[in-house]
C-alpha positions in Angstrom: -7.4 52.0 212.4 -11.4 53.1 212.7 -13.3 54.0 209.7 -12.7 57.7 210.6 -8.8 57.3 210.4 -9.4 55.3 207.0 -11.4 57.9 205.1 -8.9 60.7 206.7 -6.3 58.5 205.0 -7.9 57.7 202.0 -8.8 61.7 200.9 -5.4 62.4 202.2 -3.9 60.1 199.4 -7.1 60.8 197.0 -8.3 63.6 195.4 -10.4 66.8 197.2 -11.8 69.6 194.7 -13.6 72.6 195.4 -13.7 75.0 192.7 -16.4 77.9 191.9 -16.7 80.5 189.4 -17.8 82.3 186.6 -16.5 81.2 182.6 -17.8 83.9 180.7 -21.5 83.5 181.5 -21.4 80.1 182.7 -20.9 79.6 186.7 -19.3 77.5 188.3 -19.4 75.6 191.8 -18.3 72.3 192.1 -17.0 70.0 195.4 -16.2 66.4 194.8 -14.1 63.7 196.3 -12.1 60.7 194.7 -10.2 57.7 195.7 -6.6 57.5 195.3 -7.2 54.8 192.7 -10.3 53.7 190.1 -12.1 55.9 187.2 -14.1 58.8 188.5 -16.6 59.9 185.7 -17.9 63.6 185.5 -21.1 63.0 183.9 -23.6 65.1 182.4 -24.9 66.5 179.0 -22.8 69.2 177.2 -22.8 72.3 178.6 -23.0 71.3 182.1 -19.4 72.2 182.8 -17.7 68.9 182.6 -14.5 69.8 180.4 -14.5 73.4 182.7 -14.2 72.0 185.9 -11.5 69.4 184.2 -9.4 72.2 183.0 -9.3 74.1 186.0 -8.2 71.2 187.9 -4.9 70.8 185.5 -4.5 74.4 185.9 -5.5 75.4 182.4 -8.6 77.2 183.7 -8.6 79.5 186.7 -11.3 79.3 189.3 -11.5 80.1 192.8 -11.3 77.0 195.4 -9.0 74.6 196.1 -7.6 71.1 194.5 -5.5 68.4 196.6 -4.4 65.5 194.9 -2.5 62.5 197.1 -1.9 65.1 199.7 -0.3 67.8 197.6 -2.0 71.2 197.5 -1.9 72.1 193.8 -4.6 75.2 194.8 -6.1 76.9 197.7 -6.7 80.5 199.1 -2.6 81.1 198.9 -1.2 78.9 196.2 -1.9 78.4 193.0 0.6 75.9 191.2 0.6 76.5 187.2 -0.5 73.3 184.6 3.2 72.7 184.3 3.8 72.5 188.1 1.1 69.9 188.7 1.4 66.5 188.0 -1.5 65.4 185.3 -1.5 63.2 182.4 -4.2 65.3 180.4 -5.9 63.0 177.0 -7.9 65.2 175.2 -10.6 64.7 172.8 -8.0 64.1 169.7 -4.7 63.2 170.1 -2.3 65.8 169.8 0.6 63.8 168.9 4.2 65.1 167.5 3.9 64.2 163.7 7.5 64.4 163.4 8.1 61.9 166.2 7.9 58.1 165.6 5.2 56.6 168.3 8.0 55.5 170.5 9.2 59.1 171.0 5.7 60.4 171.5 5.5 57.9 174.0 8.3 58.9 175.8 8.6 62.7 175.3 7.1 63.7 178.7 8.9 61.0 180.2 11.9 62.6 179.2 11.0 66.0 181.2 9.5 64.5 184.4 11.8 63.6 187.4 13.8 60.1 187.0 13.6 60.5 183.3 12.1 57.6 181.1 11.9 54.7 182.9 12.5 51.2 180.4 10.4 48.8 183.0 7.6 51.4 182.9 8.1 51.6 179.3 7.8 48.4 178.5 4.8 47.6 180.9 2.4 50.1 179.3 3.4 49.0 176.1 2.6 46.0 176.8 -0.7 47.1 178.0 -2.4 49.2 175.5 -1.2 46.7 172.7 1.5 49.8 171.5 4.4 47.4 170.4 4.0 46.9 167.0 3.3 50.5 166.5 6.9 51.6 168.2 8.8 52.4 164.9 5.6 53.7 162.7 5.1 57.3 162.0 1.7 58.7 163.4 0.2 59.8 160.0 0.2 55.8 160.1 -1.9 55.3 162.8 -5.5 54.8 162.5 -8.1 57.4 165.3 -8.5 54.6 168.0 -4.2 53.9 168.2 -3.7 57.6 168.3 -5.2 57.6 171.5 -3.6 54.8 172.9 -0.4 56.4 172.3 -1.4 59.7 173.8 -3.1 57.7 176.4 0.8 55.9 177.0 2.1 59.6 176.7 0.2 60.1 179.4 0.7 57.9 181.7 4.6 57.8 180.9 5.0 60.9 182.5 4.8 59.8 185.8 1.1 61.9 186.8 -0.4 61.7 190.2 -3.7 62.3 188.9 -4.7 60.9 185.3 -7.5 63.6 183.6 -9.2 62.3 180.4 -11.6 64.4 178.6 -14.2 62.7 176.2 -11.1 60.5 174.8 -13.7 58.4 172.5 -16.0 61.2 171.0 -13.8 61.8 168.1 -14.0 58.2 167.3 -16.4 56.1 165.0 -17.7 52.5 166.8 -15.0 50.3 165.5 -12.5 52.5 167.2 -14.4 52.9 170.3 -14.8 49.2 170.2 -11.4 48.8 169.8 -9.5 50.7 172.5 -12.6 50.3 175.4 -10.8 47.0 176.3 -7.8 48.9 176.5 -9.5 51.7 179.0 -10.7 48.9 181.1 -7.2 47.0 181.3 -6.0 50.4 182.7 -8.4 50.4 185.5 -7.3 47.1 186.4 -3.4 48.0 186.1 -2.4 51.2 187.5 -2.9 52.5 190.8 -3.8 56.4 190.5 -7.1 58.3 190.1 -8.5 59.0 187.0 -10.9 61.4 186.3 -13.0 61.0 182.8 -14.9 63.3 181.4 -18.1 61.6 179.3 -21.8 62.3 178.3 -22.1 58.6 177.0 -23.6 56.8 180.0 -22.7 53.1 178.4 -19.1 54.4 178.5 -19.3 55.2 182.3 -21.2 52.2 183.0 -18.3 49.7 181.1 -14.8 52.1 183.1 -16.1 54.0 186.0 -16.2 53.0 189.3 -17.3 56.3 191.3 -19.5 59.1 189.1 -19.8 63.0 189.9 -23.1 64.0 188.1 -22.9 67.7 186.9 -26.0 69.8 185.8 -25.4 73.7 184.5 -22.1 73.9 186.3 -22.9 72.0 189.6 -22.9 68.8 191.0 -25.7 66.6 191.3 -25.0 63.6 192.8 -21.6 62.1 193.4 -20.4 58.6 194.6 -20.1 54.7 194.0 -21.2 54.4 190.4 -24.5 51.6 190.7 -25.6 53.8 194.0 -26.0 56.4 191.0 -27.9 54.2 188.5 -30.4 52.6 190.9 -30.9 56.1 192.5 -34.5 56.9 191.6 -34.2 60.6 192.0 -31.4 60.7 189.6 -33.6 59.6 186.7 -31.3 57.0 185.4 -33.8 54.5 186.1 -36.3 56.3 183.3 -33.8 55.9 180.5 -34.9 53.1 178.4 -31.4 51.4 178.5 -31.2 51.3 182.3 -28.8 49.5 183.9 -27.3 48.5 187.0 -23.2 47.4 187.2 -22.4 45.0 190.0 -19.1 43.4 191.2 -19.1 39.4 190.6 -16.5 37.3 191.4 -15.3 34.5 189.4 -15.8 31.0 191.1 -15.8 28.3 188.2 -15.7 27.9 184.6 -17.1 24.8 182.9 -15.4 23.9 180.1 -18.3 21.8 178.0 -21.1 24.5 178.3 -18.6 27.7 177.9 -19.9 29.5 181.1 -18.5 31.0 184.0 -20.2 30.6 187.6 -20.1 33.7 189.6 -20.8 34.2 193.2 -23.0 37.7 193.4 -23.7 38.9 196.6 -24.1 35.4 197.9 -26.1 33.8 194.9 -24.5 32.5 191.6 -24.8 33.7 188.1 -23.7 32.1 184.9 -22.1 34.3 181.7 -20.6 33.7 178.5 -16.5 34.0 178.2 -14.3 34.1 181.0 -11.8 31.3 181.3 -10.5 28.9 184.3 -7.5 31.2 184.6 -9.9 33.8 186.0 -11.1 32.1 189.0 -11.3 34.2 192.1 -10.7 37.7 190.1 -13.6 40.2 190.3 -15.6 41.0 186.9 -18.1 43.4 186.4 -22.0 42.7 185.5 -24.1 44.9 183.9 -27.8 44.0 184.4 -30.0 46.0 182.3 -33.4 47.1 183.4 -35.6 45.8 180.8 -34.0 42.1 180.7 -35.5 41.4 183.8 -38.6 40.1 184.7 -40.5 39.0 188.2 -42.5 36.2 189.3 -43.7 35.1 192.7 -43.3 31.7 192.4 -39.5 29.7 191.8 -39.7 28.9 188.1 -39.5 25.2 186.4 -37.4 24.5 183.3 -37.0 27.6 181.5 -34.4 28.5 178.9 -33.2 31.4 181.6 -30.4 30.6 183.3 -30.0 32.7 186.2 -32.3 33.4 188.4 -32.1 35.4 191.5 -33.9 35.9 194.8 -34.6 39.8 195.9 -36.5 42.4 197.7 -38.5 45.0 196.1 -36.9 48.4 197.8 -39.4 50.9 195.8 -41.6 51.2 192.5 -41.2 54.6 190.8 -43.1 55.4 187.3 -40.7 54.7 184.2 -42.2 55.8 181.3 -45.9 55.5 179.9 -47.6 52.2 181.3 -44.1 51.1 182.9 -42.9 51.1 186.3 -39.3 51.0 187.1 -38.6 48.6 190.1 -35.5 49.1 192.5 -34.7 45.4 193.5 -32.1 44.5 196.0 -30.5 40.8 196.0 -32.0 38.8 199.3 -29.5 39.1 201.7 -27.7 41.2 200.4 -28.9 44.3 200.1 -26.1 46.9 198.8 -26.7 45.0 195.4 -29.0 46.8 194.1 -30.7 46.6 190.2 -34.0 47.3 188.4 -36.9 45.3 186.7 -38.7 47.4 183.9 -42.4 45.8 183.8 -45.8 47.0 182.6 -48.2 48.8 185.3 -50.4 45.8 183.6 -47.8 42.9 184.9 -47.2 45.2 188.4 -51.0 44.8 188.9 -51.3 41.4 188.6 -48.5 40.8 190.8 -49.9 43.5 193.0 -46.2 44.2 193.6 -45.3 46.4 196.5 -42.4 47.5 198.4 -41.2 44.8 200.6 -42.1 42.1 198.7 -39.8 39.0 197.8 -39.8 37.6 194.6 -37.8 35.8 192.1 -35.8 38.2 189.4 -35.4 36.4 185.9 -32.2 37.7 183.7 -32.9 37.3 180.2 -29.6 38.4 179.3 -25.8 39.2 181.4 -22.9 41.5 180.2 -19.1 40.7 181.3 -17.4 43.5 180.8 -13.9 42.1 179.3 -10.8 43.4 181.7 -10.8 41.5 185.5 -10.3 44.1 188.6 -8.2 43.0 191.2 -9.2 39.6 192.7 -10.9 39.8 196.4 
């Protein structure tokens, strides 16, 4: 099969959208594509049409365009299916759960209306995976704000949906509860096979769940694609932010026991973190790198309490913020991994750093983000 034949395949079995127009006084005219599996984030700040273009997608909205999701036509210039008709698991900002029905029966109620009925395997698996058993029998006055969204996020996905839409799901929630169900989000990456699209303004969100984002400004679509192509993209303005980060695929190669670290192989170069186990080795994890923990040098360094060092390219320098440049690094041989260095103008100087050049990148510090992918 060529490449050609492979992305035919994959839209066919992904999701196409092509929506336009006008919500009062706010327009519309968004196009985007997404895989048939992973997170998909539709990112921007309020008002730039993120929860509109989600809702016309289930249906609940009505715009012009059209919306194929794994090769069913849910909308185009002669069909328009209602929100019933199409098959989405929809979590909105609070969960609307049945406060008359014990979690169990929330969990199952759309189950009970979709074709095949409920299904006890798949009951049991997503119980199993948002942490939902010893909730089963309680009532959901019991439930605290971040299980409430596990169980409409189990409602959800119980329902059999070919497409997964989640809007904002953690805004209505204090830290703890974020902290508490983002493992959860991730797990679900990891586990099921079927789009999701999630609506957030909170880029530390997308960076931890989303593989693929759709940047939105006033009702239009900025930039959309792999999700670190996004946040090293210099004319996106990510790289300004003063939390910058890049998000890289690692896999897992070793784990030694007496120093608690895990070896990774990145791009062809190894990197050690904290946690991880030996059971992991050979799954894929996901790095976050943020700007402003790395630092260059031209020379290899000697004994230093930084543990991982790594050898790049310098692919551009781009002003930051006052008296900082924002350099877009690429690992040495290995160029689709791609991550910033926040440094002075001062410390750029001195280096006389310029695009081209090949250093060595110091990492101060290296998140793990807690669920494994798929191993490769």
């Amino acid at each position: 099969m060529s490449a050609r034949d492979g992305l035919a395949e994959d839209r066919a079995s992904g999701v196409s959208v092509s929506l336009a127009g006008k919500l009062g006084a706010f327009s519309i005219d968004a196009a985007f594509e997404a895989p048939a599996s992973g997170v998909t984030a539709l990112f921007g700040p309020s008002g730039s049409g993120k929860t509109s273009l989600l809702r016309a997608i289930a249906g609940l909205t009505r715009l012009t365009g059209f919306v194929t999701v794994a090769g069913e036509t849910w909308q185009d210039a002669g069909r328009y299916l209602p929100p019933h008709r199409r098959a989405t698991g929809y979590v909105f900002q609070e969960a609307s759960l049945f406060p008359h029905l014990s979690v169990e029966k929330n969990l199952t109620f759309g189950a009970r209306r979709s074709p095949g009925g409920i299904d006890p395997a798949g009951l049991n698996e997503v119980v199993a995976m948002l942490g939902l058993a010893p909730l089963l029998c309680r009532a959901t006055a019991a439930l605290s704000g971040g299980e409430r969204q596990r169980v409409a996020l189990g409602r959800a996905i119980l329902s059999r949906p070919k497409l997964l839409l989640m809007d904002e799901p953690l805004s209505a929630l204090d830290r703890a509860a974020k902290d508490e169900i983002l493992p959860y989000l991730e797990r679900l990456n990891a586990g099921l096979s079927l789009p999701i699209l999630y609506v957030s303004h909170d880029i530390s969100e997308v960076e931890r769940l989303a593989d693929r984002i759709v940047v939105l400004e006033a009702g239009r679509v900025k930039a959309a694609g792999p999700l670190n192509a996004a946040l090293t993209d210099v004319a996106l303005g990510f790289v300004r932010d003063p939390h910058a980060a890049a998000v890289l695929p690692a896999k897992v190669v070793g784990f030694d026991a007496a120093d608690e670290l895990a070896e990774l192989d990145l791009g062809g170069q190894r990197v050690f973190v904290d946690g991880s186990g030996p059971d992991e080795i050979g799954s894929i994890r996901r790095l976050r790198i943020e700007a402003s923990d790395v630092s260059l040098t031209r020379e290899t360094p000697a004994l230093s309490t930084i543990l991982n060092t790594l050898r790049v390219k310098i692919l551009a320098i781009e002003p930051a913020a006052p008296a900082k440049l924002a350099i877009l690094l690429a690992l040495d041989g290995a160029e689709d991994f791609t991550f910033m260095a926040t440094v002075t103008r001062r410390s750029a100087g001195l280096l006389a750093l310029s695009a081209g050049d090949r250093l060595i990148a110091q990492i101060k510090s290296v998140s793990l983000a807690t669920a494994p992918q798929a191993g490769g």
